[in-house]
N, C-alpha and C positions, 0 to 999 in steps of 0.2 A: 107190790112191784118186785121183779124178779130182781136178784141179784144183778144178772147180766144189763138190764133196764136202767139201776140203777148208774152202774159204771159208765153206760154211754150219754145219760144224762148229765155224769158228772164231770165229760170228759171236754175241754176246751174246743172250742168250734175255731174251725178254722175256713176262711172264707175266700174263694176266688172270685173276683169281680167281670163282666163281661161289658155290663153297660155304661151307664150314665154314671159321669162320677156323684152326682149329686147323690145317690141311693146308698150312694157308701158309709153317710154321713151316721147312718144309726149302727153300723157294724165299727164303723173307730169307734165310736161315745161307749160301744161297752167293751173294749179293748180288744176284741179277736184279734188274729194274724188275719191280714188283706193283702190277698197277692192282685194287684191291677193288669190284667189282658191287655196290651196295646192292639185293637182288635176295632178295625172301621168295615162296614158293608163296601163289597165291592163296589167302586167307582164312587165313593165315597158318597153310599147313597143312593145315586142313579140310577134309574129306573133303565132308564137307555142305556145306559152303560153296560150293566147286568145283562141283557135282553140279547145286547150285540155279543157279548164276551157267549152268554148261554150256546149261542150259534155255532162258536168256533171248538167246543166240546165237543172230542173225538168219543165215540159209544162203540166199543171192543165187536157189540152183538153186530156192527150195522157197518159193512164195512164200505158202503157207499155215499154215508154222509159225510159232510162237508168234516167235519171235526178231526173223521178219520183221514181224511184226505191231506188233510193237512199234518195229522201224524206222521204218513208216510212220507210226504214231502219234506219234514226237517229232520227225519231219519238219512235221508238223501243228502239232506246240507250238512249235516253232523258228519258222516262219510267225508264228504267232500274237506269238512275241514280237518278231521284228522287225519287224511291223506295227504295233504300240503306238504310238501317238498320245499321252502322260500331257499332259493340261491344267489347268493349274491355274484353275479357275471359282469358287469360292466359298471363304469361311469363314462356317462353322456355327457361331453364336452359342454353343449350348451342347451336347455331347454329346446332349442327351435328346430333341434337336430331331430328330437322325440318327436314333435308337432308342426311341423313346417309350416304351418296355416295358422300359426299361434298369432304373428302380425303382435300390433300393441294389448296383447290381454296378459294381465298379471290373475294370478292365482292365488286364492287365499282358504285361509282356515276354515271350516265350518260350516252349516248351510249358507245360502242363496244370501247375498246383503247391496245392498246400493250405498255407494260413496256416503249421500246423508243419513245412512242411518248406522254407521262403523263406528266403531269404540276409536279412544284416542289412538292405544297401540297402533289399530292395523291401519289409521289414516297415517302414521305418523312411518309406517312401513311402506304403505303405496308411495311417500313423496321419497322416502329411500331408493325403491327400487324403480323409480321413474329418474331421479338423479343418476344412479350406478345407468342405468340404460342409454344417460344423454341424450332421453325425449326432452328437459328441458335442462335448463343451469342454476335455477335457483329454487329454492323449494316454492317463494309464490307462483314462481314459473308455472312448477309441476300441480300446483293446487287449480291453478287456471283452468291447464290441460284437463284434467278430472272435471272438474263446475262446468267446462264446454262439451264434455263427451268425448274425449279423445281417446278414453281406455276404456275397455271391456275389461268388466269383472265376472269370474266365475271361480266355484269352489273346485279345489284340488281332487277331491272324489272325484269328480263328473272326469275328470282326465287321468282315472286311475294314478290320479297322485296323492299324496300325504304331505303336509306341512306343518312342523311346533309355533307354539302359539300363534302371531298374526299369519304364518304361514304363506308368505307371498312368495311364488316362483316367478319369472319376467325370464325373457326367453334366452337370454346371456349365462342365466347360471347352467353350473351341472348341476347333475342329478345323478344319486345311487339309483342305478338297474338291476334291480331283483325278480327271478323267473323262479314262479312256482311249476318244478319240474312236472310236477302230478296234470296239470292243469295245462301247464304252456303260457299260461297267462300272464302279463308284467305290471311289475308296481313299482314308483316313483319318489324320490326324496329329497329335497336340497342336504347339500351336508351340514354337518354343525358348525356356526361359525364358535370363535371364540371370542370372547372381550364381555363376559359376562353382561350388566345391561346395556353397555352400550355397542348392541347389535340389531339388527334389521326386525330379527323375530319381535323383538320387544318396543320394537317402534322408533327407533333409535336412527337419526340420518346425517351425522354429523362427519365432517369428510374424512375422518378414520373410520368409520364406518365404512364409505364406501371401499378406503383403501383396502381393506379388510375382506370386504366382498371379490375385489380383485384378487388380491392375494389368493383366496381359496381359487380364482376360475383359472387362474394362470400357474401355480407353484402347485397348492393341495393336490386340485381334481386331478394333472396328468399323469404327478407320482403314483398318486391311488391307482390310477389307472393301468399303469404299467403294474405297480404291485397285485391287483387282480387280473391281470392278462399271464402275470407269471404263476399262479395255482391253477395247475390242472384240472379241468373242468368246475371255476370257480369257488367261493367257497359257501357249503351248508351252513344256515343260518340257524337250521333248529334245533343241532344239538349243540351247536354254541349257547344257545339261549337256554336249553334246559338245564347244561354244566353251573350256568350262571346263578339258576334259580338254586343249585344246589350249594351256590357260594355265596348265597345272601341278597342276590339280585331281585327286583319283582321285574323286572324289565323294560318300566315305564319311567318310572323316577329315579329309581335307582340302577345306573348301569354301570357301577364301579369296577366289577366283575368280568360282566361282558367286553366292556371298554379295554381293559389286562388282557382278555383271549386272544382279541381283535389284534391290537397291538402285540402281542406275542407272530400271531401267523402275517402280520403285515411286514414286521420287521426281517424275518426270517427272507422273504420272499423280494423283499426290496435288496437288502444285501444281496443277492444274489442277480441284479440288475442290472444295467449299466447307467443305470440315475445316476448323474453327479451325488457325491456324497452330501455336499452341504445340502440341497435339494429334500436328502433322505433323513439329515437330522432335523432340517425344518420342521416336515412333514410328520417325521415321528416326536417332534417335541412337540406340536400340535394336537397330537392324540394323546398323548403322554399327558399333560397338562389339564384335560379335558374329561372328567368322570362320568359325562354325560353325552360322549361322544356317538356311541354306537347307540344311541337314541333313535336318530334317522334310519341306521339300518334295521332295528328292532319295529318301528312304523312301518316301513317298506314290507318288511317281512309278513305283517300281520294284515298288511293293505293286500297285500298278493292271496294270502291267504281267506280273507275275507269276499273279496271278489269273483273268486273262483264257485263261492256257496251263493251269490248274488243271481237273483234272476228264476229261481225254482219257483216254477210255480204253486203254490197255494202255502209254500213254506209262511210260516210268521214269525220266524228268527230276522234278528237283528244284524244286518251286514257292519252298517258303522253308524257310530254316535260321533258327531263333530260338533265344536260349539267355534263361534267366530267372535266371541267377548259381546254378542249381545243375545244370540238366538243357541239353544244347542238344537242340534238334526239330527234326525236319526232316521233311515234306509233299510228297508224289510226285503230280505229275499221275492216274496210271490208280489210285492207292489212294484215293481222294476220303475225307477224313474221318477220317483218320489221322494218328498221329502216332508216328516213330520216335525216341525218345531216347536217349543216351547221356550221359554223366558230364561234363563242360564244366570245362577248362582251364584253369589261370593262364596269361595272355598272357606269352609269350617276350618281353622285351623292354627298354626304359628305363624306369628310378622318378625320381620329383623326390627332391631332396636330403633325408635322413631317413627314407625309404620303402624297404621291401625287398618280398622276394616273401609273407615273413612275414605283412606286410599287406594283402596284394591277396586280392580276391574274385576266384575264377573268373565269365569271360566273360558278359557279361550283356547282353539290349540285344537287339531285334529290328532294328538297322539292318544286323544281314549279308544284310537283303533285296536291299542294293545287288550284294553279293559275288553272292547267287544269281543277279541279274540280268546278271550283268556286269561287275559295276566292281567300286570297294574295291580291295581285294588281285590283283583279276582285272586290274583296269585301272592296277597301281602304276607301270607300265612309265611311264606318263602322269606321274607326280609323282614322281620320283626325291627328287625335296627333301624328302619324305614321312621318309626315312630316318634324319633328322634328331630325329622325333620317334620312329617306334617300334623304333629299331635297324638296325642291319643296315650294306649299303653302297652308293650307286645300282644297281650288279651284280645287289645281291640285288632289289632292285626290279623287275628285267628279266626275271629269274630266274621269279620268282612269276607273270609274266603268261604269260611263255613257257609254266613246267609245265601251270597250269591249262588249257590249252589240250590235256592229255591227255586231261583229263577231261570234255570238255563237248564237246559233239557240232556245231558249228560259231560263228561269228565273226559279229561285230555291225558291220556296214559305217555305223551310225548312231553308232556311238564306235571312234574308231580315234584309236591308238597311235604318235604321232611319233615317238618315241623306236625303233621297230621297223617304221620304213619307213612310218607310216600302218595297218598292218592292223588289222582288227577286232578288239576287246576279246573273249578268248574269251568263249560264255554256253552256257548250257542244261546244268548238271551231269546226268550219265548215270550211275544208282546202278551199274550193269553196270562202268562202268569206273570207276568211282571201288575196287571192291571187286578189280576186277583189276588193275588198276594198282598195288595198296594206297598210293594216292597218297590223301589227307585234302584236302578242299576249303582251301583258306589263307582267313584273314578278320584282316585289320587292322583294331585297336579302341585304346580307350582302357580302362584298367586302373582299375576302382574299389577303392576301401579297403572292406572287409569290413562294419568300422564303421558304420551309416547317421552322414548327413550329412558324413561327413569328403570325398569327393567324390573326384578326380581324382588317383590319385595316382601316372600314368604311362601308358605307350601303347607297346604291341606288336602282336606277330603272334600266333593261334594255329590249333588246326585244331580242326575237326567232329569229333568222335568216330569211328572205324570202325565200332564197333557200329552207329549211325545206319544205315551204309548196309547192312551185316550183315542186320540184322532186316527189312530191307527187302527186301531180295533175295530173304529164308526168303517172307515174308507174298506176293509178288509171283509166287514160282512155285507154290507152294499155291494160289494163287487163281486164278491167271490159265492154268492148266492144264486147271482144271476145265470 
């Protein structure tokens, strides 16, 4: 035996694993290094699943197959989205202003759902904003109204709008109007109330509640209103939101940052008004108080954004992910009008003292429009401090912006990531590789109690369902074959 023969026989083996764990069992028993592949066949499995995804494979040589086609069409949506302009221009006095034809239909978070089959929160939000509306007087009242058909329900997407968690608009609120300049297009937001759980979003209808609700349509929205009618040509939302990212912000959970700009250029613009002063300290102690205020407008922003890349045909990017606390949806550019759902999550994550997972409502809340756009959990890398509220450790913060970048078909040079050299926040989820990857989109949230009106009661991580992108994939080669 050669010298050399010898050395590599005597040299420790060390062993990657790809399969079954069970095969493993004779490389522990004689001590090697075992590195474990987290590694499942596409579609975990599926023959059909494989076969559909195989379809949607773009082939460089062939530039009239379907796969290509569909290259070139989310090259088009990726344009579109990093052309986005979101401006914040106006607030609309009252919903019915934007929809005239809205009549008794309240708006809510997430896909498609019916009165019996809504989480506690967003029933416990409908009989709020059925009270605030004085369709009835007492909340059996308003339960009635609903059990007989009195209200039409539909999700806030379908009306180019965005809502956090039960995300109910009724035709009395305002709403931030934001116009993605590139596009033309407008996106929609209730503003944030304050009174932490005990608010509408969270299911909450107790009559500080509603006062509350008033309060924003009659004192907030018209200062706001005047304070955005006095910035010249409104104000840009997305270098606000980039500054942000560069002060610690992800722009979903965290908008402490953002919330201080906002407040800086609102304040400026108000002083310089003829609002009665008390009016102005209201309104800026409101925002002032509030770390999570410019939430709605960051939603807005990335709803406008998002819409505008909507409707491409043969694209398989992801326009938005919504979850309604029972189902999350998600809306693919080239499927226009659709909606694929799966089963929605308890967030992984931290509870306030007293709270377990026991309590918590699955995932709720259309603001993973930010995640779809880019940010959130895409852009955590940006707010490592972030990990303080929904678990984890900076690492894993770095971690979540790095993977997502499997899945999303290129980088946002308008938000870029200090924390990892400056590059662009990955964007444009690609259902293709979300399904081959079997990597789940990541979305950082806040955890509500099941309960309506108990409100807030912790904040983690969770993922999109794979079904989501599943059905998608099935409905994308059926159709787009033909």
């Amino acid at each position: 035996m050669s010298a050399a023969s010898s050395a590599l026989r005597n040299r420790k083996t060390s062993v990657i694993s790809l399969g079954a764990s069970d095969l493993d069992r004779g490389v522990e028993s004689s001590g090697a290094p075992l590195v474990r592949l987290q590694w499942q066949p596409v579609g975990d499995g599926s023959p059909e699943v494989a076969w559909n995804l195989a379809q949607l494979v773009g082939d460089a040589s062939d530039a009239d197959c379907l796969g290509s086609r569909i290259d070139r069409a989310n090259s088009q949506v990726l344009e579109r989205i990093l052309a986005a302009q979101p401006v914040w221009e106006d607030v609309a006095a009252h919903a019915s202003d934007v929809w005239p034809d809205m009549g008794m239909t309240l708006l809510h978070a997430g896909p498609p759902i019916d009165w019996k089959d809504m989480c506690g929160p967003m029933k416990g939000a409908v009989i709020g904003a059925i009270l605030y509306e004085k369709w009835a007087t007492t909340p059996g009242e308003a339960e009635t109204l609903v059990v007989e058909g009195g209200i039409r329900f539909a999700p806030c997407h379908e009306f180019g709008a965005v809502g956090p968690m039960a995300g109910i608009i009724s035709p009395s609120m305002p709403l931030f109007v934001v116009t993605n300049k590139t596009a033309g297009n407008r996106a929609y937001a209730p503003l944030m109330e304050s009174g932490g759980a005990k608010t509408l979003r969270f299911g909450a209808f107790e009559p500080q509640v509603i006062e509350g609700l008033k309060l924003i349509e009659n004192v907030l929205a018209p200062c706001l209103k005047a304070a955005i009618a006095g910035i010249d040509g409104g104000l840009p939302l997305k270098p606000l939101m980039s500054q942000s990212l560069h002060m610690g912000d992800d722009v979903h959970n965290r908008n402490t940052a953002a919330t201080l700009l906002l407040y800086r250029v609102v304040t400026e613009s108000l002083l310089n008004s003829s609002i009665l002063r008390d009016t102005v300290h209201n309104t800026l102690s409101t925002i002032g108080a509030d770390d999570m205020f410019f939430l709605s407008l960051s939603m807005a922003a990335c709803k406008a954004t998002m819409d505008a890349a909507h409707g491409v045909p043969f694209s398989s990017i992801v326009t938005a992910m919504a979850r309604n606390g029972v189902n999350v949806g998600i809306r693919v550019s080239g499927l226009h009008g659709q909606w694929f759902v799966g089963p929605a999550d308890i967030p992984v994550g931290l509870f306030l003292p007293g709270f377990s997972e026991a309590d918590a409502n699955p995932d709720i809340g259309d603001s993973a429009i930010t995640e779809t756009a880019g940010l959130g959990a895409f852009a955590m890398a940006a707010a490592p401090a972030m990990v303080q509220f929904v678990g984890g450790t900076p690492e894993d913060a770095l971690r979540y912006s790095r993977e997502m970048a499997h899945i999303t078909i290129g980088r946002n040079p308008g938000f870029t990531l200090p924390m990892l050299d400056f590059i662009g926040a990955p964007v444009g989820i690609d259902i293709r590789k979300v399904v081959n990857e079997s990597m789940r989109p990541v979305i950082n949230t806040a955890t509500a109690h099941k309960e309506p009106g108990m409100g807030i009661i912790g904040a983690g991580v969770v993922q999109a369902p794979m079904k989501c992108f599943v059905d998608a994939i099935e409905t994308f080669a059926t159709t787009a074959s033909k």
